[in-house]
Structures are given as C-alpha cells and as structure tokens.
C-alpha positions as CSV (number, residue, x, y, z in Angstrom):
1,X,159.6,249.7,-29.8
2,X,157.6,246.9,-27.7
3,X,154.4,248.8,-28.7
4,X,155.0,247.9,-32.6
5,X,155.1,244.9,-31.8
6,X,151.5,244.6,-30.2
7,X,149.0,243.9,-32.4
8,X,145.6,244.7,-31.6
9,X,142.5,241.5,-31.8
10,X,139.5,242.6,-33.9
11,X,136.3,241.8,-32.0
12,X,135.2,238.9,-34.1
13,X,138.4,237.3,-34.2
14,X,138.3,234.0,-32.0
15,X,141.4,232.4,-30.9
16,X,141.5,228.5,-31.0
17,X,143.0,228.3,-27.3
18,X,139.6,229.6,-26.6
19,X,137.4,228.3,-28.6
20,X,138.6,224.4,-29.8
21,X,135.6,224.4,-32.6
22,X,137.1,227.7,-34.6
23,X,140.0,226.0,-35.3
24,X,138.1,223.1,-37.4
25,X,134.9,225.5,-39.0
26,X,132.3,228.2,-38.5
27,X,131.8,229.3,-34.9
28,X,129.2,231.5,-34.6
29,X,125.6,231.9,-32.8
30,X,122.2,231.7,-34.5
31,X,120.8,235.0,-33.5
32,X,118.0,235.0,-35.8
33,X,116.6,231.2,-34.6
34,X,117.1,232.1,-31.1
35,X,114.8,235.2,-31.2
36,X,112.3,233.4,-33.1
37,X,112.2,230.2,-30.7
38,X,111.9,232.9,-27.9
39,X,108.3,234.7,-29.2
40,X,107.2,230.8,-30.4
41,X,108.0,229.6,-26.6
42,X,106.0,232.7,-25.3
43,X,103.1,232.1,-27.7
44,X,103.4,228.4,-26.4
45,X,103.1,229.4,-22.7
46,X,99.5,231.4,-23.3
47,X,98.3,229.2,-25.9
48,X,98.6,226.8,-22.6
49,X,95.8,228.4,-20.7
50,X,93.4,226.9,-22.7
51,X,92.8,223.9,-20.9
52,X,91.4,222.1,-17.8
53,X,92.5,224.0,-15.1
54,X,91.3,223.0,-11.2
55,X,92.9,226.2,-10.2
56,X,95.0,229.4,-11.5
57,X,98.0,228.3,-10.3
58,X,98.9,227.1,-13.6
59,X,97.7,229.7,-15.0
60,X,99.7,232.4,-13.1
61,X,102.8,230.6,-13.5
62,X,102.1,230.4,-17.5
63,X,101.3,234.3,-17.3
64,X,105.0,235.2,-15.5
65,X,107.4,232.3,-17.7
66,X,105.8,233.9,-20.9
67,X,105.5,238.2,-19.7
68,X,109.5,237.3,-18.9
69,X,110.2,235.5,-21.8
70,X,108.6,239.0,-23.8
71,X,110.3,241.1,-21.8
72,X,113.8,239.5,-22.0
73,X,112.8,239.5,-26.1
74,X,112.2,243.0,-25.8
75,X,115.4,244.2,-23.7
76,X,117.1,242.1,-26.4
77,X,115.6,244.2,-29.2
78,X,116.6,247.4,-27.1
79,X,120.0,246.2,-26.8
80,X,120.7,245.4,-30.2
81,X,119.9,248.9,-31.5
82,X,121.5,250.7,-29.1
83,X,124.5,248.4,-28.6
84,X,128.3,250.3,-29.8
85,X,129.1,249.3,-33.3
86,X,132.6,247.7,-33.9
C-alpha cells in the first residue's frame, strides 16, 4: 500500500524548497549563451597575443586559459551527445 502512495519526481521538475525562484517564474539555464561566451572568451584569449610582449610569459598563460577553455567546450559537446535521455 505505502508504495501507491509514492509518487515518483520527473527530472525537470524543481521543487520550490529548493529552488526559491521556481516558485515566482522560469528557472532555467541559458545553455546556448553559455557555449557561445565560452568559444568568444577563447577567441578573446589568442586574439590577445597580438601585442607588446617583453616576454612569453603572457603568452603561455593566454595559450593554456584558452586550449582549456576549448577543451572544456569540447568535453561539453561530447557530453551532450552521449549524455542518457530522460
């Protein structure tokens, strides 16, 4: 009898005790935005090389912020397509 009475949560449900902003409007992410900031902010970081460097310092440090921002795009990409459906 008790397990009538449990009710199983759908995965996009979002409980207000959690979240305080569902209970007044749309709570959601901006997946879309986020991906596209990501590959502007990489093009940013070498676009930055161009410049008036005394050493490569900079230059590395540009090279590893914008290979990682790539690759955490790309594992993102990866993820998405092979992630379960619901």
């Amino acid at each position: 009898m008790a397990g009538k009475a449990v009710e199983k949560r759908t995965g996009s449900d979002v409980d207000p005790r959690d979240e305080p902003s569902a209970e007044w409007g749309w709570h959601g992410t901006f997946p879309k935005a986020t991906r596209a900031a990501g590959w502007f902010t990489a093009a940013v970081m070498f676009l930055m090389l161009i410049g008036n460097h005394e050493n490569r310092t900079e230059d590395v440090v540009l090279i590893v912020l914008g290979v990682g921002i790539i690759a955490g795009l790309l594992f993102d990409i990866k993820r998405r397509r092979t992630s379960w459906r619901q």
